[in-house]
C-alpha positions, -999 to 999 in steps of 0.1 A, spaced: -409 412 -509 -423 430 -543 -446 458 -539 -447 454 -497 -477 473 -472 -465 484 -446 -486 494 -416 -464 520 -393 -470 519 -355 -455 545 -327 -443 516 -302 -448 540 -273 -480 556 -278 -495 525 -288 -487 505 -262 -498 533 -237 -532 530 -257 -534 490 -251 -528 496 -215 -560 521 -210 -578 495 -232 -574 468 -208 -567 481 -176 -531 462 -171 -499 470 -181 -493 463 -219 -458 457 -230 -445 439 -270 -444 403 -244 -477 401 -240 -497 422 -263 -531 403 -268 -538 381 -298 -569 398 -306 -548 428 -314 -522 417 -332 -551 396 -352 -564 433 -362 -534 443 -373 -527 416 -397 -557 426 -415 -559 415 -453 -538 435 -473 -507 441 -449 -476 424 -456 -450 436 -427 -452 459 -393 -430 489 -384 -427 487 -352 -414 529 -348 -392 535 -318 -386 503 -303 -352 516 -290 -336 521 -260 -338 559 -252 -317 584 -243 -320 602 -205 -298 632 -214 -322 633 -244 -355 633 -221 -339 660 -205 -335 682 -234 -371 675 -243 -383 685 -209 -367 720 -208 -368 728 -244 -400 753 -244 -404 750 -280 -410 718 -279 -431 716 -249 -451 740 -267 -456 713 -294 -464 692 -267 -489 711 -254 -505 716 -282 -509 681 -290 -521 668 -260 -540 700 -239 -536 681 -208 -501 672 -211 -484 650 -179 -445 652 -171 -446 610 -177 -464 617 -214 -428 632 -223 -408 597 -231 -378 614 -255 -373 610 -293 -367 577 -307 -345 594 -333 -322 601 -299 -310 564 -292 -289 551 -265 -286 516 -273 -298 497 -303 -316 478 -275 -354 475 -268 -364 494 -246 -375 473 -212 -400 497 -206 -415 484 -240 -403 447 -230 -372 446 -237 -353 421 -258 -376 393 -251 -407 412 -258 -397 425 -290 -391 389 -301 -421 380 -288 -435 408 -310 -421 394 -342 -434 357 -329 -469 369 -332 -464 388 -360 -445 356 -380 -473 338 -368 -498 355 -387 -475 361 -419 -464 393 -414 -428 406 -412 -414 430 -389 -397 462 -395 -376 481 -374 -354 519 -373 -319 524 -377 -309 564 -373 -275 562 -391 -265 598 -388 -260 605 -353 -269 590 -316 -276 606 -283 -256 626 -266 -248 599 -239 -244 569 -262 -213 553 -248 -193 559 -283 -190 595 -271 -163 589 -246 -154 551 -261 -149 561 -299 -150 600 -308 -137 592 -338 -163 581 -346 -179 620 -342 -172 655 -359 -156 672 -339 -145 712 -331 -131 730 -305 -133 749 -274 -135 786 -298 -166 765 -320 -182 761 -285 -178 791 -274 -188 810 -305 -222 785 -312 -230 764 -285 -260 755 -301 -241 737 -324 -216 720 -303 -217 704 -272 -188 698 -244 -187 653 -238 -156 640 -220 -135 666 -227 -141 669 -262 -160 692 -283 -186 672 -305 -215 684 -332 -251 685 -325 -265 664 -356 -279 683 -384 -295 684 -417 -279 706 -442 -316 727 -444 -324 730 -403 -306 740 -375 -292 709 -356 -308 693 -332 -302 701 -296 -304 664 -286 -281 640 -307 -242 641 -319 -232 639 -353 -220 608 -364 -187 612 -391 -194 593 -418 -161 594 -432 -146 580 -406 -133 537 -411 -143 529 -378 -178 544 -377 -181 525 -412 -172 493 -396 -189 496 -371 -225 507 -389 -220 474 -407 -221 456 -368 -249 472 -362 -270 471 -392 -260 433 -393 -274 428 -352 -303 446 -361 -311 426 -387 -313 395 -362 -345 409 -350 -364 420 -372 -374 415 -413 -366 448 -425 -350 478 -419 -362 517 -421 -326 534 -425 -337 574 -412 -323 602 -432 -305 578 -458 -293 608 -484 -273 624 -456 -246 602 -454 -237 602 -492 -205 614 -499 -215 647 -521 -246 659 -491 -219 649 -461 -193 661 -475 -216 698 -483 -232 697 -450 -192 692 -429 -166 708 -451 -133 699 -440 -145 691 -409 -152 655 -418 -119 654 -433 -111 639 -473 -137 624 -489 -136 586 -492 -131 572 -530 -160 547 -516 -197 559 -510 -211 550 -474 -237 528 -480 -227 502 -513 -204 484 -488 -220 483 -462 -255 472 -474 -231 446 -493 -217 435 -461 -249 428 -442 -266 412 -467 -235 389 -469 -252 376 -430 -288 383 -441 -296 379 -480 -330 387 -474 -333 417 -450 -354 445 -465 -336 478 -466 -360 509 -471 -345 547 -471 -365 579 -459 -350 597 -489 -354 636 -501 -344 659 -522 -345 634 -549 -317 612 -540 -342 577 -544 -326 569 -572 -291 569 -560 -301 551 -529 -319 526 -550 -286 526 -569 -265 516 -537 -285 490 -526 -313 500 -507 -346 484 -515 -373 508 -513 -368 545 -512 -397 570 -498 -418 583 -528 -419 623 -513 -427 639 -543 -459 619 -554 -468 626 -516 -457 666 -520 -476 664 -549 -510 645 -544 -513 667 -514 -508 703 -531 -506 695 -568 -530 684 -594 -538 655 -618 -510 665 -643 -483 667 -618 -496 634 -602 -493 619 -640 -461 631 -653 -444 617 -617 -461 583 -630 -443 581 -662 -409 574 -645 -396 538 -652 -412 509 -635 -379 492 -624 -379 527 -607 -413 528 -593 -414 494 -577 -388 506 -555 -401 530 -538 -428 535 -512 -459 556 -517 -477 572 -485 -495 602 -476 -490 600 -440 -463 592 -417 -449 597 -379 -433 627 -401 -462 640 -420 -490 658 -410 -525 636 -407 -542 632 -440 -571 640 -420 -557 677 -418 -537 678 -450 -550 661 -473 -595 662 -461 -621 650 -470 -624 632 -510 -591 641 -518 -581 624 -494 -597 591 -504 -588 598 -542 -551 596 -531 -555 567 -508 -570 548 -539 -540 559 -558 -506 550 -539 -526 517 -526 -530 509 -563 -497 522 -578 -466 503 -582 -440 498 -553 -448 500 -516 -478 509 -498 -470 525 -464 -501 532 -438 -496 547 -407 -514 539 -371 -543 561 -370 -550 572 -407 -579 545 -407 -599 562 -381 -591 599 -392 -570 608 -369 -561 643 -369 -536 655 -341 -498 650 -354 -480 635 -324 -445 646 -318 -425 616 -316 -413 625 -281 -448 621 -269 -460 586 -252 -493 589 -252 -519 597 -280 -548 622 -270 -585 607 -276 -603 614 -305 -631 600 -320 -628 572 -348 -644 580 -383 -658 544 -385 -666 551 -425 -632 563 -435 -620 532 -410 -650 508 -437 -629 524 -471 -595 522 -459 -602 483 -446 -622 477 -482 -593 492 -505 -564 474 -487 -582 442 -497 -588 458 -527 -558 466 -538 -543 435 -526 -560 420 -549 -551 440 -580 -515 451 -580 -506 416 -600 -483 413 -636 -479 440 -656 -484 478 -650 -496 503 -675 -502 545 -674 -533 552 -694 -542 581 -715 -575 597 -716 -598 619 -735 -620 644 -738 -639 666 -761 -629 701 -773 -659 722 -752 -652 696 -721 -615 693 -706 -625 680 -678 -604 649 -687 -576 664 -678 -586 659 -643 -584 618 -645 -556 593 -636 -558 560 -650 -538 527 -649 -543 493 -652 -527 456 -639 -532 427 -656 -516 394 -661 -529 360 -676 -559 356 -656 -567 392 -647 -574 424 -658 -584 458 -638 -587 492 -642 -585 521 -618 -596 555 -629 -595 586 -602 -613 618 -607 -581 639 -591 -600 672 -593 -625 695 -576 -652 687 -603 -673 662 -621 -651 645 -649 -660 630 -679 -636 606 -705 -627 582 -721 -600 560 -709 -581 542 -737 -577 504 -725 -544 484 -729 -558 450 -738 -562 435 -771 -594 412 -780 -620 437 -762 -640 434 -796 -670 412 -807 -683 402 -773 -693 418 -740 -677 424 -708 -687 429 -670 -667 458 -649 -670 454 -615 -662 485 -590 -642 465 -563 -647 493 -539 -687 494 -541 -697 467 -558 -715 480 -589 -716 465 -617 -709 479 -655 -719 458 -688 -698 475 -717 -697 466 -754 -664 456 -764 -666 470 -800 -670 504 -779 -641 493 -762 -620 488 -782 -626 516 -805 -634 544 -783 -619 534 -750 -638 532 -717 -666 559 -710 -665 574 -671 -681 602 -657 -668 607 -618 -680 631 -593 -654 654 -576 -623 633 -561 -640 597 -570 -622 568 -579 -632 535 -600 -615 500 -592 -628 477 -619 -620 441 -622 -628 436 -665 -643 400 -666 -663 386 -701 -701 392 -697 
């Protein structure tokens, strides 16, 4: 798949929704069609399905007593129930479905209904550590980092007592480690083997897979996090040979990386196929127009892989961090960029409560049926745009007017098409002029139609082509213009 969308949904609290709809039981077997239909709305390519996995109990019970997270909890759902609390789907038991999702059968069912309609499916993988009861605990510590009784006794928030043998909470090399999931070694042969098992089963089910925390099993950020504890560094990094391996069984899996601390283009490097794009998020959330820009003059070979969002199970809602017309004006611009679009269950309707991922049940809140009108428009939009070549644009102004500096512009074209997206990325009306890419603008005239509203523009090429387009854009407002002859 080129330039993918990619509509997120959290299994769990999703399902849980479904079953207040309709007043049965909803499980993956036998969601109904009129839902899925709304999910393969125009525009979306593939589905991650988020959590689908067989969850941990010594996990759920972490979650339970853990009063920092059941503040979280609380927070995000006032009226919180003991059952709302189903454990993290980043704490996995068995790369199983869950049966109280529908199991095996109704995650194929799932990706049945999904095929059906032309969309793929895409599911997790949490490569650097499992749950504190997986079975590889007492089957294959090797497989682990381990310590000793004096690390447990001297941090026990770091290290954790399982069959006799001391093990490591997982961890980031940034946070404190997570009181709910053992560190996976990835040094270690046999865990490398094994990952390629894995990865390789997974990809029997599903289209695609969403590799969690990616960067943290490279050699150099392992190796920095686990000192000697992980033992010699291998001469090979983790993931070339093993993406190498699976794709050996399945040529055509889709591999995407949560990636940070700039590490996408390494992953891209050792084979992933889409990397997350953090910093145009990071930075179309607190930065302005020139940051936005100079992050678009990377490489396009570099751009197509990787996958714009500004929300995510991970992310705060872009209804709370990123309100109102900035919001939109980003929307327009990482549905229209290069790479991968990734939307998240929710973000149409303006959600605003960030669930913690432990949570199974999503608290009510009223839909924004307007931001739900734009969101539907600009994925049909946009789907109808992003073809053939990709091109930055430059832009001016006028020497008592800098207001220029505030617009983004690109444009797509190939031998039928041409269109042109301009966003006002600032605070405050905006006036340019957009210098176009196309030759042959001269000697006749030409119609620009705003995909998103309709209008309709007649331009003189001759203008065009000497001066570049004129636009003049209220705060945070966006053009989408298909450029057809007159």
């Amino acid at each position: 798949m080129t330039a993918p969308v990619i509509y997120e949904i959290g299994t769990w609290p999703w399902l849980a929704g479904l079953t207040r709809r309709y007043g049965r039981p909803v499980t993956l077997a036998d969601v109904p069609a009129e839902v899925w239909d709304e999910i393969a709305a125009p525009g979306v390519d593939a589905v991650w399905l988020m959590g689908v996995w067989e969850r941990s109990p010594a996990g759920l019970a972490v979650a339970r007593e853990n009063e920092l997270l059941q503040r979280a909890f609380r927070a995000a759902l006032p009226d919180l129930a003991a059952d709302d609390v189903v454990g993290s789907p980043y704490c996995v038991r068995r790369y199983r479905a869950d049966d109280r999702l529908g199991g095996p059968d109704g995650l194929a069912a799932a990706r049945a209904e999904l095929r059906r309609r032309g969309l793929k499916l895409i599911l997790d993988y949490v490569p650097n550590h499992v749950a504190p009861d997986h079975p590889a605990t007492v089957e294959n510590p090797n497989w682990f980092i381990q310590g000793t009784p004096d690390d447990l006794a001297a941090d026990p928030l770091a290290w954790f007592a399982a069959d006799g043998r001391i093990l490591a909470f997982g961890r980031d090399p940034y946070f404190p480690p997570w009181p709910d999931v053992a560190q996976l070694n990835a040094f270690d042969p046999g865990l490398r083997a094994a990952t390629v098992d894995l990865l390789t089963g997974i990809g029997e089910q599903c289209d695609g897979v969403r590799v969690d925390m990616a960067m943290l099993l490279t050699n150099d950020i392992f190796a920095g996090t686990w000192g000697h504890r992980a033992g010699p560094v291998p001469a090979e990094e983790f993931w070339p040979s093993i993406i190498q391996r699976v794709r050996a069984v399945h040529p055509d899996l889709i591999l995407i990386a949560e990636a940070y601390w700039d590490t996408e283009w390494m992953l891209q490097e050792q084979g992933f196929d889409l990397c997350y794009d953090k910093r145009l998020y990071d930075r179309l959330a607190h930065e302005d127009a020139a940051a936005v820009r100079g992050h678009l003059l990377a490489d396009r070979g570099y751009q197509d892989r990787l996958l714009r969002f500004i929300e995510n199970h991970d992310e705060p809602r872009a209804a709370v961090a990123i309100p109102g017309g900035r919001g939109r004006a980003a929307a327009v611009a990482v549905a229209t960029l290069p790479g991968g679009t990734l939307w998240h269950d929710g973000q149409f309707d303006g959600r605003r409560t960030h669930l913690p991922v432990f949570l199974g049940r999503y608290p009510d809140e009223p839909a924004d049926p307007d931001l739900r009108s734009f969101h539907r428009r600009l994925l049909t939009v946009a789907s109808r745009v992003r073809h053939g070549e990709w091109r930055l644009l430059d832009s001016a102004g006028w020497p008592d007017n800098p207001t220029h500096r505030h617009v983004l512009a690109w444009s797509w074209h190939d031998a039928a098409t041409r269109h042109l997206i301009v966003v006002n990325f600032g605070d405050r009306p905006a006036q340019a002029r957009v210098r176009l890419p196309w030759p042959g603008l001269a000697t006749r005239s030409w119609e620009l139609t705003d995909l998103l509203d309709g209008r309709v523009f007649d331009r003189d090429g001759d203008e065009l082509s000497r001066e570049g387009l004129f636009v003049d854009l209220p705060p945070w407002a966006a053009h989408v213009l298909a450029v057809e002859p007159a």
